[in-house]
C-alpha positions as CSV (number, residue, x, y, z in Angstrom):
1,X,-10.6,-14.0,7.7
2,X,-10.3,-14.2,3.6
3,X,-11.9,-11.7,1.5
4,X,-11.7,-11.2,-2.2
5,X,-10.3,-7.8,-3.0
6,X,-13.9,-7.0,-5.3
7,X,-15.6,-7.5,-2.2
8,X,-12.9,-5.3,-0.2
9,X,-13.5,-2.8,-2.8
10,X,-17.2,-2.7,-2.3
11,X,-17.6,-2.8,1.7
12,X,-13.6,-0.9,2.4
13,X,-14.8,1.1,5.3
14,X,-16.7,-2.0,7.5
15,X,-13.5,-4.1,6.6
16,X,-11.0,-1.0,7.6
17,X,-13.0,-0.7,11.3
18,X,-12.5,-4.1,11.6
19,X,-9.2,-4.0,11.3
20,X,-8.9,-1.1,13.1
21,X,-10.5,-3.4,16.3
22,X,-7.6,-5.6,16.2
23,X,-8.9,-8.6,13.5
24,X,-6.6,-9.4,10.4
25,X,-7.7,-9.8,7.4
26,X,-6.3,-11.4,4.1
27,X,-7.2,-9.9,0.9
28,X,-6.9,-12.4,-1.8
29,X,-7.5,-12.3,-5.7
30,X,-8.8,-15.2,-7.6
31,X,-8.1,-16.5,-4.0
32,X,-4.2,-16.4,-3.5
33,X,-3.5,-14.5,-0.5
34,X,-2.0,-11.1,-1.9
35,X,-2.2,-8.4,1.4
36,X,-3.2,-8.5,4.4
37,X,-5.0,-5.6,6.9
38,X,-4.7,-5.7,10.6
39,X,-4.4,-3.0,13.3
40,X,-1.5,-0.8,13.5
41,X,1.2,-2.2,15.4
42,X,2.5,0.2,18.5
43,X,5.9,1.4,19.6
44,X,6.0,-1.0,22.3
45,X,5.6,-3.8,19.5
46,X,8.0,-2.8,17.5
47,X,10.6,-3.0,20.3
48,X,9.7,-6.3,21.0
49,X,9.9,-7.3,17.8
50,X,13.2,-5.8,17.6
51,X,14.3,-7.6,20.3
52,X,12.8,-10.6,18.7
53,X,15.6,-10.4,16.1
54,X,12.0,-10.0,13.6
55,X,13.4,-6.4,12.1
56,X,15.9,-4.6,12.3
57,X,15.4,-0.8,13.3
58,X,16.4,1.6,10.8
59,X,19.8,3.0,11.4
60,X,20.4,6.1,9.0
61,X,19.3,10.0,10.0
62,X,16.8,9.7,7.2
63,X,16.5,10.0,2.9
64,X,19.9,11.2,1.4
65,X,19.3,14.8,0.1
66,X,19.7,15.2,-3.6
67,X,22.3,16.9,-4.6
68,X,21.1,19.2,-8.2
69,X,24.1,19.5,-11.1
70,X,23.6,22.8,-13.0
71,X,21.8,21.8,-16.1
72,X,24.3,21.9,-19.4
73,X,21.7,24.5,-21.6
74,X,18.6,25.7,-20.8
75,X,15.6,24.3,-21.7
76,X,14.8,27.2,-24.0
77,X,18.4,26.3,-25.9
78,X,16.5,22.8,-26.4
79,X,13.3,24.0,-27.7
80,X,14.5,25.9,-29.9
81,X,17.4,23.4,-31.6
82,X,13.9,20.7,-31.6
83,X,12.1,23.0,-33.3
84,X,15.0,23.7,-35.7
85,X,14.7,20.5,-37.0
């Protein structure tokens, strides 16, 4: 099913339970095909998929943390040479 995003927009929640009961549904605008809704895919899916060779399971422990540098002056320092000027 094809729905223009305006109409998405006006009727979200009828379109989400549908969705939600396992029918997919293209969002276009101006009607090219930009998103598409569909139920969520399970665990078990995603294994098959996997062994599909149609993704490829993440393989890191997570984000990277980010490391902080201690700042070079203080933002006070900053202020007041910018207000200096």
């Amino acid at each position: 099913m094809d729905v223009a995003i305006r109409e998405l927009k006006a009727k979200l929640s009828s379109y989400v339970q549908r969705a939600a009961a396992g029918e997919h549904i293209t969002v276009t605008d101006r009607g090219r095909p930009i998103a598409m809704i569909g139920p969520l895919i399970g665990r078990v899916d995603l294994e098959a998929a996997a062994a599909a060779g149609w993704l490829t399971p993440a393989s890191g422990s997570g984000l990277t943390p980010i490391r902080r540098h201690p700042p070079l002056r203080s933002v006070q320092d900053v202020l007041d040479e910018d207000r200096a000027e």
